[in-house]
PyMOL Python script that loads the backbone (N, CA, C, O; Angstrom):
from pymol import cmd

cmd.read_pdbstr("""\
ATOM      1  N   UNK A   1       4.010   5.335 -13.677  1.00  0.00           N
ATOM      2  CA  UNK A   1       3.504   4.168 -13.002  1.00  0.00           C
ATOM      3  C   UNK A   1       3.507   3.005 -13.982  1.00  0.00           C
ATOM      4  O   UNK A   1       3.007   3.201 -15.089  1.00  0.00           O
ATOM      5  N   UNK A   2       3.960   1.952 -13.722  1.00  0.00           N
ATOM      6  CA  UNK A   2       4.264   0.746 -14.664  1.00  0.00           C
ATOM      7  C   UNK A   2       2.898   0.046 -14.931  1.00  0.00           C
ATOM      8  O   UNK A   2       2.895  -0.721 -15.894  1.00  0.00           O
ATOM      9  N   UNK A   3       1.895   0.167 -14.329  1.00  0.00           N
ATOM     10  CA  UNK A   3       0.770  -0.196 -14.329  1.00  0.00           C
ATOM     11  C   UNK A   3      -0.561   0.396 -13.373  1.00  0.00           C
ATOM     12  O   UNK A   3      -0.175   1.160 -12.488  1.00  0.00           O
ATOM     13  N   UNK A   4      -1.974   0.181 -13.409  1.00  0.00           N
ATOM     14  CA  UNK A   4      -2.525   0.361 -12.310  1.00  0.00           C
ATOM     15  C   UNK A   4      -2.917  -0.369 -11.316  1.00  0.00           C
ATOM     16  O   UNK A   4      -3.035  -1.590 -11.411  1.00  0.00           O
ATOM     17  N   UNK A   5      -3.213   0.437 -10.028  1.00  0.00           N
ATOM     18  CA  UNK A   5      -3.573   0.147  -9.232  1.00  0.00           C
ATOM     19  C   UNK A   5      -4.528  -1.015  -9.028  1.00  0.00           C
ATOM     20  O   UNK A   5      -5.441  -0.862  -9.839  1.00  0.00           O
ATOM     21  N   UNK A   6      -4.667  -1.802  -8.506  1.00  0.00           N
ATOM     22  CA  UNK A   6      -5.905  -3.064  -7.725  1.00  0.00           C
ATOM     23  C   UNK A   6      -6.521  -2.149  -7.147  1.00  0.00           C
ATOM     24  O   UNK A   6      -6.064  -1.052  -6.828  1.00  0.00           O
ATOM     25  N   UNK A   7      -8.211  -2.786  -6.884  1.00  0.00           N
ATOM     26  CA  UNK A   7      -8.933  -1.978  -5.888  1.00  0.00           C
ATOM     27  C   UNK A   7      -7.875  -1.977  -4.361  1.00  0.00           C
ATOM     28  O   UNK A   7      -7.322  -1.173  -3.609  1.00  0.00           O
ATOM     29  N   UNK A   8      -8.029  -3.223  -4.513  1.00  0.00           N
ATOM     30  CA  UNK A   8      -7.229  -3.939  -3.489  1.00  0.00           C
ATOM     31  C   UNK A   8      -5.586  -3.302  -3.070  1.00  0.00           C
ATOM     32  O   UNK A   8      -5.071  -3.246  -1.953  1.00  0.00           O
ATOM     33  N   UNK A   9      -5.204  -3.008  -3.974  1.00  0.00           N
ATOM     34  CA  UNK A   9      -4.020  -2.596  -3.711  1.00  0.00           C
ATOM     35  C   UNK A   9      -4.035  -0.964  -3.154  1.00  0.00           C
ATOM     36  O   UNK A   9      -3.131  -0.572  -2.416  1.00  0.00           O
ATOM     37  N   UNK A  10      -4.800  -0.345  -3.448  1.00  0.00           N
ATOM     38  CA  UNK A  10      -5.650   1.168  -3.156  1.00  0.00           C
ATOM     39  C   UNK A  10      -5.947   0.916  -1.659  1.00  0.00           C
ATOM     40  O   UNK A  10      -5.334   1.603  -0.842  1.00  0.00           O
ATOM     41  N   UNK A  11      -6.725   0.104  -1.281  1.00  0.00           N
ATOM     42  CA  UNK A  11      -7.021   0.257  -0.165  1.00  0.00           C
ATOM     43  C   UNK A  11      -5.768  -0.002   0.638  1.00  0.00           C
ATOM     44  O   UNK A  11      -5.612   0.803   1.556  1.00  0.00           O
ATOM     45  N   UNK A  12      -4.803  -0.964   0.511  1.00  0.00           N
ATOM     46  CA  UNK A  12      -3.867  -1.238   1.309  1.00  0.00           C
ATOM     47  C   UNK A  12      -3.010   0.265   1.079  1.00  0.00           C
ATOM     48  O   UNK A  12      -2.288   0.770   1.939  1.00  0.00           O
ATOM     49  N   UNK A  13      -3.166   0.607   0.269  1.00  0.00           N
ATOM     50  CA  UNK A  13      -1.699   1.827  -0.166  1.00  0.00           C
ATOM     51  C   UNK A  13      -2.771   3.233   0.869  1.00  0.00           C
ATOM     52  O   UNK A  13      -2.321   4.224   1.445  1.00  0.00           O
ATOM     53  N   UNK A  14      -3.940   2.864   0.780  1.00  0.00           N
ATOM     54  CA  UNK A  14      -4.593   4.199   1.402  1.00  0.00           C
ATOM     55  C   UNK A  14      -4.743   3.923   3.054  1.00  0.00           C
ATOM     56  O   UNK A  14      -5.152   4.800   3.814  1.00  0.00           O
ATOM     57  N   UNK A  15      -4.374   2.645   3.478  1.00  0.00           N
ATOM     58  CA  UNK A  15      -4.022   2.601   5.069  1.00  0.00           C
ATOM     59  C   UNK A  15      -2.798   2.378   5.438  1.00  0.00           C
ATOM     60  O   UNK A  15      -2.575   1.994   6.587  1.00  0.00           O
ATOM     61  N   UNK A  16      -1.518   2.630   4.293  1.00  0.00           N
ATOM     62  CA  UNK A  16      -0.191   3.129   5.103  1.00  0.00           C
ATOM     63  C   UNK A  16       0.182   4.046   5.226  1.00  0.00           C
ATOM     64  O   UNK A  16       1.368   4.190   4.930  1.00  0.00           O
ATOM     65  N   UNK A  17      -0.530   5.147   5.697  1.00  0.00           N
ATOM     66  CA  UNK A  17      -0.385   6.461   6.320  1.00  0.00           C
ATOM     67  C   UNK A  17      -0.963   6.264   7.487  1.00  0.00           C
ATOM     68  O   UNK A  17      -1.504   7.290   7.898  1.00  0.00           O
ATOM     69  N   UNK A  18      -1.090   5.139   8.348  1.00  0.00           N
ATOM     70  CA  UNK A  18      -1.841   5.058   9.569  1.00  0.00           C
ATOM     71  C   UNK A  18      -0.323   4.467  10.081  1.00  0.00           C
ATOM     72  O   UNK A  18       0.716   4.498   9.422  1.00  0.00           O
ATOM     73  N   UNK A  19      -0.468   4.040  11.154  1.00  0.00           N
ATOM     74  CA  UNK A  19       0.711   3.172  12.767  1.00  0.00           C
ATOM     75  C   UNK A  19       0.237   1.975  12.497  1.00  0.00           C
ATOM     76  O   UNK A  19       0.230   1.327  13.544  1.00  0.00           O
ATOM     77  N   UNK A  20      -0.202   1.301  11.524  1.00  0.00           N
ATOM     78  CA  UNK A  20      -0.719   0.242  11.696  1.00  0.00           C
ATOM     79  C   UNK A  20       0.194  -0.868  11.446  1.00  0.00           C
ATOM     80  O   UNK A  20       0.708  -0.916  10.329  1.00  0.00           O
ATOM     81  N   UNK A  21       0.367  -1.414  11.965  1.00  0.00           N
ATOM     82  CA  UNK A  21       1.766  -2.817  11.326  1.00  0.00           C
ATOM     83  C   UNK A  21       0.676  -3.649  10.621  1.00  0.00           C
ATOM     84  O   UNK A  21      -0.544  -3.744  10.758  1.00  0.00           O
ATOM     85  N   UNK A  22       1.879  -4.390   9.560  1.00  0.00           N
ATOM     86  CA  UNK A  22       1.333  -5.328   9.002  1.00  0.00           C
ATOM     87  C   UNK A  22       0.608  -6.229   9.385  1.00  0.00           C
ATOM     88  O   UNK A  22      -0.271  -6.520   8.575  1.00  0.00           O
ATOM     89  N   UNK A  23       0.620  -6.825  10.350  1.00  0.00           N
ATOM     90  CA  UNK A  23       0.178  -8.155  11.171  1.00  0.00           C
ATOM     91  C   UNK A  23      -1.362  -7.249  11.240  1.00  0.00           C
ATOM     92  O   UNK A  23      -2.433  -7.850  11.155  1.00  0.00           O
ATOM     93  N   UNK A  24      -1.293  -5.849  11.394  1.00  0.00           N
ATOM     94  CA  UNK A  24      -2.800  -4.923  12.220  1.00  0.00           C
ATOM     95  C   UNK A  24      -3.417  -5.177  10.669  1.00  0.00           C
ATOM     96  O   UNK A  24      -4.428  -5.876  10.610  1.00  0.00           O
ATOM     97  N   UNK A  25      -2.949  -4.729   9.613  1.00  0.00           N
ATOM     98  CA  UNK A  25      -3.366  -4.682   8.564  1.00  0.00           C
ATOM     99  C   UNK A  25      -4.111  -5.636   7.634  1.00  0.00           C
ATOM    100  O   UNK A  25      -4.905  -5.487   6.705  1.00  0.00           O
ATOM    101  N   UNK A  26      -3.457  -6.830   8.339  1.00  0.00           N
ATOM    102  CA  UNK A  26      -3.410  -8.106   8.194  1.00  0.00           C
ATOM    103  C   UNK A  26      -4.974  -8.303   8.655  1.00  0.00           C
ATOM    104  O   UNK A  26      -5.804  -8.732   7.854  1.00  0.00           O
ATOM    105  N   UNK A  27      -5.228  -8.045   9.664  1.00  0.00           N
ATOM    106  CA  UNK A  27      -6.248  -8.513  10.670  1.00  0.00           C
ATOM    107  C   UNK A  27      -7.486  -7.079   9.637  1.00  0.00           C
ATOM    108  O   UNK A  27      -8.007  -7.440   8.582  1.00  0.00           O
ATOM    109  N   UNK A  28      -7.632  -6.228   9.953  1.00  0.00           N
ATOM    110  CA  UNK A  28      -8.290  -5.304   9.565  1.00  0.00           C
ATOM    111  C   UNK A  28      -8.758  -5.394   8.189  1.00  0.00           C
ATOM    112  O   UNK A  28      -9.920  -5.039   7.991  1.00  0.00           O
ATOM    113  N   UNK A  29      -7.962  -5.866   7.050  1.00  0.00           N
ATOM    114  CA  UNK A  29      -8.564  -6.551   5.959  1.00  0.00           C
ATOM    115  C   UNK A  29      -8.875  -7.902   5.647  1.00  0.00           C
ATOM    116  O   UNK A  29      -9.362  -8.328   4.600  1.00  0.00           O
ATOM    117  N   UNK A  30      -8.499  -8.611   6.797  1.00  0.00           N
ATOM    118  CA  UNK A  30      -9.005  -9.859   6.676  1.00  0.00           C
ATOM    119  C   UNK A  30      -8.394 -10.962   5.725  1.00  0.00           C
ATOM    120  O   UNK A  30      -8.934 -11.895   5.131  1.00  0.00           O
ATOM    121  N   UNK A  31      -7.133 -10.552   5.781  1.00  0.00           N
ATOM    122  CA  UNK A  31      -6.079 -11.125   5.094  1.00  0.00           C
ATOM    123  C   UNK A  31      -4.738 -11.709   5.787  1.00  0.00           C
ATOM    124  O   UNK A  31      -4.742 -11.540   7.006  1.00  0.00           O
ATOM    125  N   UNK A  32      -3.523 -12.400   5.242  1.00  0.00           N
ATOM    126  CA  UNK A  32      -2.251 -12.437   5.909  1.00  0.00           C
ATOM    127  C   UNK A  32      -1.552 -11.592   6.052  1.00  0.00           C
ATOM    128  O   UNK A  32      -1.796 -10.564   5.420  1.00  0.00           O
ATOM    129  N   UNK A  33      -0.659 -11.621   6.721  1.00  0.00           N
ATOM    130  CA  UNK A  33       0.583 -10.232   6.711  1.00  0.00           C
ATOM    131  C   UNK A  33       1.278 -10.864   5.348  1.00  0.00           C
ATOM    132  O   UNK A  33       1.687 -10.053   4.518  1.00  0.00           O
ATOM    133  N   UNK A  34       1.367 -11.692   5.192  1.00  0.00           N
ATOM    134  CA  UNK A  34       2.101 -12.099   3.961  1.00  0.00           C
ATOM    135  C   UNK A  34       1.543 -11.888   2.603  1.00  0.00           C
ATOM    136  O   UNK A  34       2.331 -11.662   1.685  1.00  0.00           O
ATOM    137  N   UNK A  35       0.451 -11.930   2.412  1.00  0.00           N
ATOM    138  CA  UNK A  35      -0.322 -11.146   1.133  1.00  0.00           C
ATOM    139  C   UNK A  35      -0.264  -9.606   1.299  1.00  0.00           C
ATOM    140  O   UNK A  35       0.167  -8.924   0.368  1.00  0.00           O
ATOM    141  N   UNK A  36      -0.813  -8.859   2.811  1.00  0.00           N
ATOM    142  CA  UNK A  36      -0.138  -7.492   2.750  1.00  0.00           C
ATOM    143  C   UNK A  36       0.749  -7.387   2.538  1.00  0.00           C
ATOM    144  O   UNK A  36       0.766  -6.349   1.876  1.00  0.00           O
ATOM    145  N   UNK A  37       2.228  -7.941   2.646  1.00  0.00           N
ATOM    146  CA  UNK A  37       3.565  -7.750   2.027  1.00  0.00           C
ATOM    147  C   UNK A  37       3.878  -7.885   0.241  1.00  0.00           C
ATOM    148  O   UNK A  37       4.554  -7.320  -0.619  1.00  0.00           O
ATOM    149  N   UNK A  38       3.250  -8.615   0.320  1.00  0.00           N
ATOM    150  CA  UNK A  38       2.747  -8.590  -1.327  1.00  0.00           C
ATOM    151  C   UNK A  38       1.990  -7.441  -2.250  1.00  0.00           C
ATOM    152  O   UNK A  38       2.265  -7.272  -3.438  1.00  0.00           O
ATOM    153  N   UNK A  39       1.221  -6.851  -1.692  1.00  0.00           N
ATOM    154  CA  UNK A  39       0.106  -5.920  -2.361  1.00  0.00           C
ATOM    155  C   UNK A  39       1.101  -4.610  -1.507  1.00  0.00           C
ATOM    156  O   UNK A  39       1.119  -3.489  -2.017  1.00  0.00           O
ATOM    157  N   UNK A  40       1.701  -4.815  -0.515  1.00  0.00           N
ATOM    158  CA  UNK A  40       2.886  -3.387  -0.560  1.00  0.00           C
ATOM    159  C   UNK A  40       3.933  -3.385  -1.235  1.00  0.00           C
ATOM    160  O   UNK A  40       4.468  -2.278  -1.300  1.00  0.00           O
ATOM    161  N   UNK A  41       4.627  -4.517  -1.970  1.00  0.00           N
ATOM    162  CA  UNK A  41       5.647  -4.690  -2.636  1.00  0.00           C
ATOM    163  C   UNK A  41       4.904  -4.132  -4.179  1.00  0.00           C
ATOM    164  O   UNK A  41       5.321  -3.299  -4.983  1.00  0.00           O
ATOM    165  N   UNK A  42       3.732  -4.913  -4.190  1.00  0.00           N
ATOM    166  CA  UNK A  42       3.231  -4.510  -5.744  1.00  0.00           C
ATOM    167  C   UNK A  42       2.781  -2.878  -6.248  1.00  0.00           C
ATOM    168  O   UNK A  42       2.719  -2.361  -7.363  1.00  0.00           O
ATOM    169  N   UNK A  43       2.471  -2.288  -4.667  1.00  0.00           N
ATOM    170  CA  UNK A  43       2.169  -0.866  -4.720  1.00  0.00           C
ATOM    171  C   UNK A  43       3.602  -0.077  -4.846  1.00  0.00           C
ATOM    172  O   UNK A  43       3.758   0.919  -5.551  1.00  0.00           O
ATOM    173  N   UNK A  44       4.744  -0.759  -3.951  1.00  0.00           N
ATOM    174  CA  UNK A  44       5.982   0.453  -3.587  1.00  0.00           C
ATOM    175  C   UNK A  44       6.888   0.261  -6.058  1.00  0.00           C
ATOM    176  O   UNK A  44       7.494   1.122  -6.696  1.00  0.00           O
ATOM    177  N   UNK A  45       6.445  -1.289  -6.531  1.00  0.00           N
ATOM    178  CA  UNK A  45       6.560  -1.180  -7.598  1.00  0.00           C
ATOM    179  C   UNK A  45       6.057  -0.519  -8.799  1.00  0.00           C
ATOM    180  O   UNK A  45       6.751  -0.345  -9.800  1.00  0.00           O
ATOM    181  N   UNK A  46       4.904  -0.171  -8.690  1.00  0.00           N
ATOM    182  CA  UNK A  46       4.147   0.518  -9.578  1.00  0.00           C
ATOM    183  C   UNK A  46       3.840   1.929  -9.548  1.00  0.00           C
ATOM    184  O   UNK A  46       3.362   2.646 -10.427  1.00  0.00           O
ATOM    185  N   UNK A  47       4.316   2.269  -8.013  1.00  0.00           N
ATOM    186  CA  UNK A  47       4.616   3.920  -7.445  1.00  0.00           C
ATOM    187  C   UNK A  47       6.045   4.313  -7.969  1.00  0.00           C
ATOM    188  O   UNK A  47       6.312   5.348  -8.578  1.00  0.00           O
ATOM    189  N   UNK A  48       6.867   3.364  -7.648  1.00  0.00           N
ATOM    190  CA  UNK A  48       8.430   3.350  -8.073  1.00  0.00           C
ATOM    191  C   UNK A  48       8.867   4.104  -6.812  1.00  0.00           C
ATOM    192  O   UNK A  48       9.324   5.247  -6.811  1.00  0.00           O
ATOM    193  N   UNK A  49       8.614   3.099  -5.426  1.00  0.00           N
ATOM    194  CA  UNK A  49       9.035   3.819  -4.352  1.00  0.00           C
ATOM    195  C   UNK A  49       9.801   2.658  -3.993  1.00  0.00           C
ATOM    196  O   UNK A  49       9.913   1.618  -4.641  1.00  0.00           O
ATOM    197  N   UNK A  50      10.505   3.058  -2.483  1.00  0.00           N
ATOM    198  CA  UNK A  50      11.103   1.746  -2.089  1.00  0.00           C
ATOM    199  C   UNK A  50      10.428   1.854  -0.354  1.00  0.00           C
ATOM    200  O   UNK A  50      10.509   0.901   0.422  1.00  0.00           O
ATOM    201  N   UNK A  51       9.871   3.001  -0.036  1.00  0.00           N
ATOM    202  CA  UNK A  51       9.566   2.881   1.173  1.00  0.00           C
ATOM    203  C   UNK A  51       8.017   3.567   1.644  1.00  0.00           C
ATOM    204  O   UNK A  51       7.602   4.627   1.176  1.00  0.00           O
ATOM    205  N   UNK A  52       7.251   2.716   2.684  1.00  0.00           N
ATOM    206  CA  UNK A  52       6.080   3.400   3.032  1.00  0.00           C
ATOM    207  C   UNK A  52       5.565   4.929   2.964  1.00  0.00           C
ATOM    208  O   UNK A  52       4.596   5.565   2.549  1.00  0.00           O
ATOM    209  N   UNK A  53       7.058   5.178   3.760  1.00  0.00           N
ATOM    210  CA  UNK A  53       6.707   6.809   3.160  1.00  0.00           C
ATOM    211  C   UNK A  53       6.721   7.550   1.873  1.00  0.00           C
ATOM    212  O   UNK A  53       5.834   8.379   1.670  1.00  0.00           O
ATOM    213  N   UNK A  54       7.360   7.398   1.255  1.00  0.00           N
ATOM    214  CA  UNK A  54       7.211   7.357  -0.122  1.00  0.00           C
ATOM    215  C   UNK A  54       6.040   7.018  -0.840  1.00  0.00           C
ATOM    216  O   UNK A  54       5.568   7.678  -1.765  1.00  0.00           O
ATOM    217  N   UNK A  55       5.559   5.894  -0.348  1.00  0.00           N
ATOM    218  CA  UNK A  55       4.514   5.662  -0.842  1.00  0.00           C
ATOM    219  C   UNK A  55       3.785   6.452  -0.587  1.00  0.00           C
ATOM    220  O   UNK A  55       3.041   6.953  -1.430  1.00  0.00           O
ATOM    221  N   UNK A  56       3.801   6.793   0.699  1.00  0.00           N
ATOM    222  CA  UNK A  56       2.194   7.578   1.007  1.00  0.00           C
ATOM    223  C   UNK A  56       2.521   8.941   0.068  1.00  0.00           C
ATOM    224  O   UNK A  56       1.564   9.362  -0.581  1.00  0.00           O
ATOM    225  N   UNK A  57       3.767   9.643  -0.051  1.00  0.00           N
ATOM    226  CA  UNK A  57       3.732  10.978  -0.465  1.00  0.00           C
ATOM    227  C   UNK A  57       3.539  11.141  -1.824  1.00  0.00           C
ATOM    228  O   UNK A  57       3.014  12.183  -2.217  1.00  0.00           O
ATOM    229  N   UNK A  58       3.916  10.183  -2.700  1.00  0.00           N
ATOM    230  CA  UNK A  58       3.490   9.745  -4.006  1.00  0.00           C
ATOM    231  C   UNK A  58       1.884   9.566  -4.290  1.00  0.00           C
ATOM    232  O   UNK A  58       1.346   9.944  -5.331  1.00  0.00           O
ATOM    233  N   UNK A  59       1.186   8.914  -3.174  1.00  0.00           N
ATOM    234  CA  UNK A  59      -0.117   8.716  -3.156  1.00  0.00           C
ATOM    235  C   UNK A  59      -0.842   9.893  -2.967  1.00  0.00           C
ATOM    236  O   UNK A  59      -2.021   9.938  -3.319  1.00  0.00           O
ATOM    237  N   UNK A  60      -0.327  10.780  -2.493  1.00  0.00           N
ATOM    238  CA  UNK A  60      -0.890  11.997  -2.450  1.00  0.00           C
ATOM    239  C   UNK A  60      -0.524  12.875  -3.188  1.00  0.00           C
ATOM    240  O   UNK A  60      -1.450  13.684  -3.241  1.00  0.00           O
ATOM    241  N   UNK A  61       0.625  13.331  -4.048  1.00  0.00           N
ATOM    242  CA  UNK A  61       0.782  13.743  -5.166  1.00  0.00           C
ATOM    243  C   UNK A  61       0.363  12.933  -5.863  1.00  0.00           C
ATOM    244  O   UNK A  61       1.440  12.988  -6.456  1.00  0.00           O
ATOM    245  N   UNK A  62      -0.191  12.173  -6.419  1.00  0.00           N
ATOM    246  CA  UNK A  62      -1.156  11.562  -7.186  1.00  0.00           C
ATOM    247  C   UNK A  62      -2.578  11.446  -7.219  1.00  0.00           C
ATOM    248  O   UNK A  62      -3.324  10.822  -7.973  1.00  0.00           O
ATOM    249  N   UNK A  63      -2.835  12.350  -6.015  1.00  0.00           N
ATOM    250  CA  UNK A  63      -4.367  12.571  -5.550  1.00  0.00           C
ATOM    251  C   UNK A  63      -4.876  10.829  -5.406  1.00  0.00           C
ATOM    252  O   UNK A  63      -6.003  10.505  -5.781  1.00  0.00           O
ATOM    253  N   UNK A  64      -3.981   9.885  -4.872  1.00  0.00           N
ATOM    254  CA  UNK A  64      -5.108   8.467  -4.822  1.00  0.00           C
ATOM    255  C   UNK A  64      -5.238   8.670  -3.717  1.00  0.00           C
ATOM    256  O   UNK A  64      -5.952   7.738  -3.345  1.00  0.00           O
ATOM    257  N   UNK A  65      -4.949   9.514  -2.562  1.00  0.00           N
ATOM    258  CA  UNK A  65      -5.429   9.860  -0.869  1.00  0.00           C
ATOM    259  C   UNK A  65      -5.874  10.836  -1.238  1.00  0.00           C
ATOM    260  O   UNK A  65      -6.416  11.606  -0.446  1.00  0.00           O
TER     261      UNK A  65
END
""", "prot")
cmd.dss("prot")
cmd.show_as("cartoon", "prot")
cmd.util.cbc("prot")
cmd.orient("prot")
């Protein structure tokens, strides 16, 4: 991992294992879809993934889910 995690970035990386679209994600943390695209770009970089799923399966071999 090139660095750690944000609280912030934890929580977003620990609700893309849900159906939730960005825009939902957006709304549910009380943020833009465009900062969630950001804090998923900064998570799929520091996981060294390129895709949600990945992410999540990395997140869980990593015990952060």
């Amino acid at each position: 991992m090139d660095g750690q995690l944000t609280e912030r970035e934890l929580e977003v990386l620990r609700l893309l294992h849900t159906e939730l679209s960005v825009s939902e994600l957006g709304k549910l943390l009380y943020v833009s879809p465009s900062t969630i695209k950001s804090h998923v770009k900064s998570v799929y970089r520091k996981l060294g993934v390129s895709s949600r799923k990945d992410a999540v399966e990395q997140a869980y071999a990593r015990k952060l889910i």
